[in-house]
Structure formats: C-alpha cells, structure tokens
N, CA, C and O atoms as CSV, one atom per row, in Angstrom:
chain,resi,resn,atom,element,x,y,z
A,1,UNK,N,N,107.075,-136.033,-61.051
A,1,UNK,CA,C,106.086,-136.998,-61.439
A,1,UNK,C,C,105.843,-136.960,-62.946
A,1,UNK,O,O,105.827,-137.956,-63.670
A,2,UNK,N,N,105.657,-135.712,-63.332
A,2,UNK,CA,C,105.560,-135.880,-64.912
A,2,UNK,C,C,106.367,-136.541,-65.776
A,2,UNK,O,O,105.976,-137.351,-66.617
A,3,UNK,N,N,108.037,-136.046,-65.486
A,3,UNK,CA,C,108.940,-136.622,-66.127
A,3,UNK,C,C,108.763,-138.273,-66.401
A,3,UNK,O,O,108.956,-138.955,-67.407
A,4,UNK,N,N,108.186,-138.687,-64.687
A,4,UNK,CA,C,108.245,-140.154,-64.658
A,4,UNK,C,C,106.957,-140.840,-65.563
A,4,UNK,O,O,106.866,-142.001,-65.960
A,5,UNK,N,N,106.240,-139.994,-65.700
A,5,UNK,CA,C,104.852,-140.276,-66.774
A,5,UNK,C,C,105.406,-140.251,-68.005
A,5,UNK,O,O,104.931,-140.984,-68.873
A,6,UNK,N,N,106.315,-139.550,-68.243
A,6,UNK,CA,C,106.414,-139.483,-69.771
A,6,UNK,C,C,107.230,-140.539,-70.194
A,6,UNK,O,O,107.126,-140.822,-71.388
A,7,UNK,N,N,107.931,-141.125,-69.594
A,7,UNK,CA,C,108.918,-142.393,-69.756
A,7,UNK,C,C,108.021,-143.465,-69.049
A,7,UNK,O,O,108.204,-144.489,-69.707
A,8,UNK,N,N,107.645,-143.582,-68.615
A,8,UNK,CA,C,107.018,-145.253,-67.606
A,8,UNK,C,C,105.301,-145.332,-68.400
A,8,UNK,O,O,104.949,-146.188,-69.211
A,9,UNK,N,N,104.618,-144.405,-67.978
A,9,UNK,CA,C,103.369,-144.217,-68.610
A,9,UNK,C,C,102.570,-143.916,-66.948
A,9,UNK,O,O,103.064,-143.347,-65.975
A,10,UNK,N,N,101.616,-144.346,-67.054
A,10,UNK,CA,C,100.760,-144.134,-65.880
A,10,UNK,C,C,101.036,-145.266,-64.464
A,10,UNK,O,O,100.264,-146.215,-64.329
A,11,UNK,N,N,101.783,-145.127,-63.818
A,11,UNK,CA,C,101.673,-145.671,-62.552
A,11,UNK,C,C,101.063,-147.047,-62.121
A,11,UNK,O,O,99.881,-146.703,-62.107
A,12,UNK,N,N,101.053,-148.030,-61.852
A,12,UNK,CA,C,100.085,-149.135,-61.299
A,12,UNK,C,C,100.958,-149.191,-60.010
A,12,UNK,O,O,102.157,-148.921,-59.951
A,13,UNK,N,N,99.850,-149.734,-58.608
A,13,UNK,CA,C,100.258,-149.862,-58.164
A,13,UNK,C,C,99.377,-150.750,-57.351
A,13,UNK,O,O,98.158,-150.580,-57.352
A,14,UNK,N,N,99.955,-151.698,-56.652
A,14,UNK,CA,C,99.417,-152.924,-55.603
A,14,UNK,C,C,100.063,-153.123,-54.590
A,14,UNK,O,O,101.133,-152.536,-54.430
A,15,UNK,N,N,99.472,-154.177,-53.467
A,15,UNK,CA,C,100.276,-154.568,-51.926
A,15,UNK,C,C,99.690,-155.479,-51.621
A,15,UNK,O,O,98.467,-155.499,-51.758
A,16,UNK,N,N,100.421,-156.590,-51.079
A,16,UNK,CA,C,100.087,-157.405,-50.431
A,16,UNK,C,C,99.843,-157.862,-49.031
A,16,UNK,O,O,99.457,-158.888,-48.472
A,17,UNK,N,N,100.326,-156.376,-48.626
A,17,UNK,CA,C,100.134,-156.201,-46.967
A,17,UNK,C,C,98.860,-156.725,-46.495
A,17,UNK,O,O,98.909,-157.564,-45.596
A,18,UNK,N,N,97.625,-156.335,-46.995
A,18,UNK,CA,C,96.433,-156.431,-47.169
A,18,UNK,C,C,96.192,-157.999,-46.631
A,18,UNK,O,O,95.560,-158.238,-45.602
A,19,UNK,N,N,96.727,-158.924,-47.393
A,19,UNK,CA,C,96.543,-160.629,-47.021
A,19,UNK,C,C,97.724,-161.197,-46.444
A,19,UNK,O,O,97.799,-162.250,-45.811
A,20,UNK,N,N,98.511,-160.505,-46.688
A,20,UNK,CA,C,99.620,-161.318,-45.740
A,20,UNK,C,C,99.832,-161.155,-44.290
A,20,UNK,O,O,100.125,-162.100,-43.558
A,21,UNK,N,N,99.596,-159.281,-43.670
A,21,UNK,CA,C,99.648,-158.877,-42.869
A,21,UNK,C,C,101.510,-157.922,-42.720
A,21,UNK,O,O,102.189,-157.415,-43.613
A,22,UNK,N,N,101.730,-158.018,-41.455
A,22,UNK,CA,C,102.932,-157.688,-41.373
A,22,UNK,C,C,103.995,-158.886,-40.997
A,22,UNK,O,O,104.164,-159.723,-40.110
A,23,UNK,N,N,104.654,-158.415,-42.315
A,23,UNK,CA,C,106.096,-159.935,-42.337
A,23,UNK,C,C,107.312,-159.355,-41.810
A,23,UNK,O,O,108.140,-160.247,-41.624
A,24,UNK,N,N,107.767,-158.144,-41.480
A,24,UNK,CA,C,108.569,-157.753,-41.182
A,24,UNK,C,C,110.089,-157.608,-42.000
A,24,UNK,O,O,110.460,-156.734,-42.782
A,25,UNK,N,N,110.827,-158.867,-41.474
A,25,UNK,CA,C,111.916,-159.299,-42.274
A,25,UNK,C,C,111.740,-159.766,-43.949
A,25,UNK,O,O,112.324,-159.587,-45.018
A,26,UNK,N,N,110.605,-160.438,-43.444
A,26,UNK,CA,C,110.192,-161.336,-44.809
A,26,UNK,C,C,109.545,-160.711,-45.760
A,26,UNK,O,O,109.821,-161.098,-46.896
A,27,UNK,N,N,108.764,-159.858,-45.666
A,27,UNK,CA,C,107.984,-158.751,-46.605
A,27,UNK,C,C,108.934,-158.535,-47.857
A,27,UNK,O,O,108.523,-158.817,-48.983
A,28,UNK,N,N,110.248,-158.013,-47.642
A,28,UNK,CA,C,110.852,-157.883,-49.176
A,28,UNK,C,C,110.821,-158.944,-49.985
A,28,UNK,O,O,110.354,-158.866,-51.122
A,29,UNK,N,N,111.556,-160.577,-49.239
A,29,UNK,CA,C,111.397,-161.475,-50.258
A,29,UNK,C,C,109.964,-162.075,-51.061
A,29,UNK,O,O,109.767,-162.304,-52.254
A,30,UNK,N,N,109.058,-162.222,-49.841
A,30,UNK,CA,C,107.579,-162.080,-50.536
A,30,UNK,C,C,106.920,-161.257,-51.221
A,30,UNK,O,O,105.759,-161.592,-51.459
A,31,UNK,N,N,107.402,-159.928,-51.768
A,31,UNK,CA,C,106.987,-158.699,-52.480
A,31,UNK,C,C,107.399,-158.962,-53.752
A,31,UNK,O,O,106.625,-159.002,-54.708
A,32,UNK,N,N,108.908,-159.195,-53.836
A,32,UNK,CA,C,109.615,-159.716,-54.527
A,32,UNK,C,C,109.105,-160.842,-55.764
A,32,UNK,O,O,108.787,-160.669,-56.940
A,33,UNK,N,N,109.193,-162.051,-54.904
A,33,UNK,CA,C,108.384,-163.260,-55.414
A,33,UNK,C,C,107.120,-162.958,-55.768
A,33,UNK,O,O,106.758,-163.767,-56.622
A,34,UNK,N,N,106.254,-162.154,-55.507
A,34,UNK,CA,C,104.817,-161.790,-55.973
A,34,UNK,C,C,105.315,-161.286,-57.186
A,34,UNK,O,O,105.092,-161.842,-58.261
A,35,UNK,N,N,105.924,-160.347,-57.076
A,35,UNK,CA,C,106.318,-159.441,-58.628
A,35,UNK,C,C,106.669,-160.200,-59.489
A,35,UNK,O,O,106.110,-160.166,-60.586
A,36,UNK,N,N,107.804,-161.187,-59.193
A,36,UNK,CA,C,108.148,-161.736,-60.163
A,36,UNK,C,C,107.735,-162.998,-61.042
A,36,UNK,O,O,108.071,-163.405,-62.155
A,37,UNK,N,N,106.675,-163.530,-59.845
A,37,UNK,CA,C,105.572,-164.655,-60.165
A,37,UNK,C,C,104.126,-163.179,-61.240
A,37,UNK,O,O,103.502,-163.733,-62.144
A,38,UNK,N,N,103.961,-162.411,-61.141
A,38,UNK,CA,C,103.060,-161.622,-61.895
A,38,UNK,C,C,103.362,-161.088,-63.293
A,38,UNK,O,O,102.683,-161.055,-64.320
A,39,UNK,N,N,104.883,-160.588,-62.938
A,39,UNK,CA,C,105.518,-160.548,-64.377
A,39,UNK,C,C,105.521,-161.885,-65.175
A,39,UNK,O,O,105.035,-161.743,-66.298
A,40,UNK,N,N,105.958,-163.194,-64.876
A,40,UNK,CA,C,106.081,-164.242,-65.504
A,40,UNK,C,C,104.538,-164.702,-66.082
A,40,UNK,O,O,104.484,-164.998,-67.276
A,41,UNK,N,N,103.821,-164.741,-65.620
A,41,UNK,CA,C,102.196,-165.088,-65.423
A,41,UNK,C,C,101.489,-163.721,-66.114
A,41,UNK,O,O,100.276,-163.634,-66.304
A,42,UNK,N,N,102.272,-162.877,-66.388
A,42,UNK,CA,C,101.193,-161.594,-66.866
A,42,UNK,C,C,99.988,-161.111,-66.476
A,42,UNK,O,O,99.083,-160.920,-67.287
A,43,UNK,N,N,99.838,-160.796,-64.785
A,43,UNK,CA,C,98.787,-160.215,-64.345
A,43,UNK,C,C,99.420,-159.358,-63.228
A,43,UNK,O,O,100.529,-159.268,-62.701
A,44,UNK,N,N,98.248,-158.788,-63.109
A,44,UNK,CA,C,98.541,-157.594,-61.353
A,44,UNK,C,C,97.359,-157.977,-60.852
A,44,UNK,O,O,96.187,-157.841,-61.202
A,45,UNK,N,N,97.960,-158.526,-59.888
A,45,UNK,CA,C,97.164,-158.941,-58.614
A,45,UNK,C,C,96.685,-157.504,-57.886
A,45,UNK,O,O,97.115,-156.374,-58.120
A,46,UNK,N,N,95.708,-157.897,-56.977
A,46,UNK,CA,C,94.536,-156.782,-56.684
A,46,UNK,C,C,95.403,-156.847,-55.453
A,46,UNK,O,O,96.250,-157.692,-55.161
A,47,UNK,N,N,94.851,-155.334,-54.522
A,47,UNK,CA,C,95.403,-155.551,-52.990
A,47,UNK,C,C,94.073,-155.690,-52.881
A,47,UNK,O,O,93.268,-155.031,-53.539
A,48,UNK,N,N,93.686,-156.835,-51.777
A,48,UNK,CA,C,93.121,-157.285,-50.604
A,48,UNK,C,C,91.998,-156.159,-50.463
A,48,UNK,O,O,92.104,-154.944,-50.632
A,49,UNK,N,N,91.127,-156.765,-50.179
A,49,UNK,CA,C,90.230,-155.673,-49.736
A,49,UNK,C,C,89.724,-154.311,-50.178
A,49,UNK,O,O,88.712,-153.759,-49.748
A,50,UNK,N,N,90.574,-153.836,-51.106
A,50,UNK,CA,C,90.332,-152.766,-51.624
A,50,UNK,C,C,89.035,-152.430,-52.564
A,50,UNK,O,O,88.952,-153.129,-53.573
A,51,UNK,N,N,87.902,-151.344,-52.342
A,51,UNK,CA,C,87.052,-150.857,-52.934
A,51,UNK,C,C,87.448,-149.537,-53.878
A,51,UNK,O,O,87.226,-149.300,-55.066
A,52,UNK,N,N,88.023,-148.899,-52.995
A,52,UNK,CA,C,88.212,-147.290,-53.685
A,52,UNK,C,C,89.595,-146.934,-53.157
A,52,UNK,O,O,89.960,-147.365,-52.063
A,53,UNK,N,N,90.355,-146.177,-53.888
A,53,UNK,CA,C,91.685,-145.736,-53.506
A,53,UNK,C,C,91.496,-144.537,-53.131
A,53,UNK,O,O,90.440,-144.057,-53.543
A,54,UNK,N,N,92.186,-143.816,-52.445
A,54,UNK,CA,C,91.885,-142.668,-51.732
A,54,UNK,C,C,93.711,-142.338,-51.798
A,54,UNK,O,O,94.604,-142.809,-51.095
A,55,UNK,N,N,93.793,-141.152,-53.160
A,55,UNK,CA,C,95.084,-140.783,-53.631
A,55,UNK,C,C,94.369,-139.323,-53.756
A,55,UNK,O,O,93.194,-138.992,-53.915
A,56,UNK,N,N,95.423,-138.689,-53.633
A,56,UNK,CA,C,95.485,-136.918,-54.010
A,56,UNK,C,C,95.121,-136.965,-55.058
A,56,UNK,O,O,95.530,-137.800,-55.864
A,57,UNK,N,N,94.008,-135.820,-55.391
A,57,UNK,CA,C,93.809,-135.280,-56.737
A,57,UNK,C,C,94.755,-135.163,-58.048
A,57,UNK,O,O,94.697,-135.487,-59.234
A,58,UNK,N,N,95.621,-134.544,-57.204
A,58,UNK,CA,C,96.961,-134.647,-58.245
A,58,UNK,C,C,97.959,-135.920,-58.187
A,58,UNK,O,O,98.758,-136.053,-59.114
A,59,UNK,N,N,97.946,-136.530,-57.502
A,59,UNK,CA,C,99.014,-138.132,-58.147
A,59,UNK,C,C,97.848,-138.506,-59.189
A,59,UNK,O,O,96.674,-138.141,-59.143
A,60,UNK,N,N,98.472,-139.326,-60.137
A,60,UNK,CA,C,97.610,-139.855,-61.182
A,60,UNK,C,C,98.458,-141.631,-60.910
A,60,UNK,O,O,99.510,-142.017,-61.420
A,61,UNK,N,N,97.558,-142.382,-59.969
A,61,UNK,CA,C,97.849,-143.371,-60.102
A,61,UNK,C,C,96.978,-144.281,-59.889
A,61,UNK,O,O,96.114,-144.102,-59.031
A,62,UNK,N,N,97.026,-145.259,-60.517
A,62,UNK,CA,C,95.943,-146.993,-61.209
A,62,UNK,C,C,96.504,-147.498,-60.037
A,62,UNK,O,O,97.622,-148.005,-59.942
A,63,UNK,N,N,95.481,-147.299,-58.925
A,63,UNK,CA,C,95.630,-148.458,-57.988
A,63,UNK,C,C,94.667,-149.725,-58.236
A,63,UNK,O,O,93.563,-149.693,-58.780
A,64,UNK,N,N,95.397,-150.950,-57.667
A,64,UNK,CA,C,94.687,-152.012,-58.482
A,64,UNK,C,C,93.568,-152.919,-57.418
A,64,UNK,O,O,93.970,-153.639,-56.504
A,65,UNK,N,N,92.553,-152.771,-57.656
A,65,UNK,CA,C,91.233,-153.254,-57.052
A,65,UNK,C,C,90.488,-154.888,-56.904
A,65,UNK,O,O,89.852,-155.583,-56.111
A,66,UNK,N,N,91.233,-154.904,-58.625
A,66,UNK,CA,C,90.743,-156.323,-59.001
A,66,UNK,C,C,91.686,-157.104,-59.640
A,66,UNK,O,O,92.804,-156.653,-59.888
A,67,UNK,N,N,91.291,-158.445,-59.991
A,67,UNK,CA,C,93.177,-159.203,-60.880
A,67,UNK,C,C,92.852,-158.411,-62.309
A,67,UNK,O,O,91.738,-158.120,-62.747
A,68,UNK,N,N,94.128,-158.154,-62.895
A,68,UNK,CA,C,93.966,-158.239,-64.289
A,68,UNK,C,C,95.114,-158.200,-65.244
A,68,UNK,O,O,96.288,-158.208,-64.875
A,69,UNK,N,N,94.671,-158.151,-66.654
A,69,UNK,CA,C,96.172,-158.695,-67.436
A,69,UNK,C,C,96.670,-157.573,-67.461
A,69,UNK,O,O,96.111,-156.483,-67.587
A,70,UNK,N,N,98.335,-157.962,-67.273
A,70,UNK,CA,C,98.992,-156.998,-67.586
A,70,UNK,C,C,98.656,-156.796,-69.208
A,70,UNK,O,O,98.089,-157.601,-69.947
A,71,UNK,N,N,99.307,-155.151,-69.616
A,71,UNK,CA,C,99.264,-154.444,-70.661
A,71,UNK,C,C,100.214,-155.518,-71.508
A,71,UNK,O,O,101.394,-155.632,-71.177
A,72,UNK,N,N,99.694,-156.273,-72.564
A,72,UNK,CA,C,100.450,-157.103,-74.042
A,72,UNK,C,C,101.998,-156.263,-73.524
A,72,UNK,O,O,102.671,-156.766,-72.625
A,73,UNK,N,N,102.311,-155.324,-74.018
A,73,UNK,CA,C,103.769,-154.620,-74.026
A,73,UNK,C,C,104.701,-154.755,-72.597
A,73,UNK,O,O,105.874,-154.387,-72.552
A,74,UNK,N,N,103.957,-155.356,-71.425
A,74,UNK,CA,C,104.463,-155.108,-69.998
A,74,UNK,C,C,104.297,-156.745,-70.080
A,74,UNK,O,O,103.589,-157.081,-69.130
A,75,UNK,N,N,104.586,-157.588,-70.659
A,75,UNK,CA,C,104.574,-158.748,-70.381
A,75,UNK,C,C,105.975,-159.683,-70.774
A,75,UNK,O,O,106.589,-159.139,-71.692
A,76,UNK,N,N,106.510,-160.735,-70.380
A,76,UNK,CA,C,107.591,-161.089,-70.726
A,76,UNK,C,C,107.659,-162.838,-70.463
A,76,UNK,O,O,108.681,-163.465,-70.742
C-alpha cells in the first residue's frame, strides 16, 4: 500500500452499486462509462447513500460521500 501511495497519492474511491443495484453482466460496461463520463466532466461522483465509510484504521482511503471536483492535475 505504501509503495502505491507514493506514486498514485491517496486513494479515492466510489460505486455505483448503491443506485444501480446488481447488473451482473452489465456492471463492467456501466462502471466503465461512469468513469469515463467523470474523467471527461471532472468530478467523482458520490456512492449512493453513503454517510460514513467504515475502512480499517490502517487503509488510508477517500471514500467519496458527496459529488466533487476532481483534483485540477487528475483532470483531462
């Protein structure tokens, strides 16, 4: 994990399971298309429902709660 901190930076992470439900087959291409509609648009979409993340003390990761802009440098 560190290694991956020191090259990437801190972690974000989101799902859309939350509003879509279970797609089964379809889940990759709709994960997909979310990402790549967020990268283009420069935001991270929130997962669904989420108040509080409930991660191990030790992962250090930005789970995402609410919309917001991606970081100026993570945009394209």
């Amino acid at each position: 994990m560190e290694q991956l901190r020191e090259v990437f930076g801190r972690a974000t992470a989101t799902a859309s399971k939350a509003a879509l439900g279970h797609l089964f087959g379809a889940a990759s291409a709709i994960e997909a298309l979310k990402a790549a509609l967020s990268v283009i648009h420069g935001v991270i979409l929130p997962t669904r429902n989420l108040t509080t993340a409930d991660v191990g003390p030790d992962i250090d990761l930005d789970v995402v709660a609410d919309r917001r802009d991606a970081p100026p440098n993570r945009r394209y």
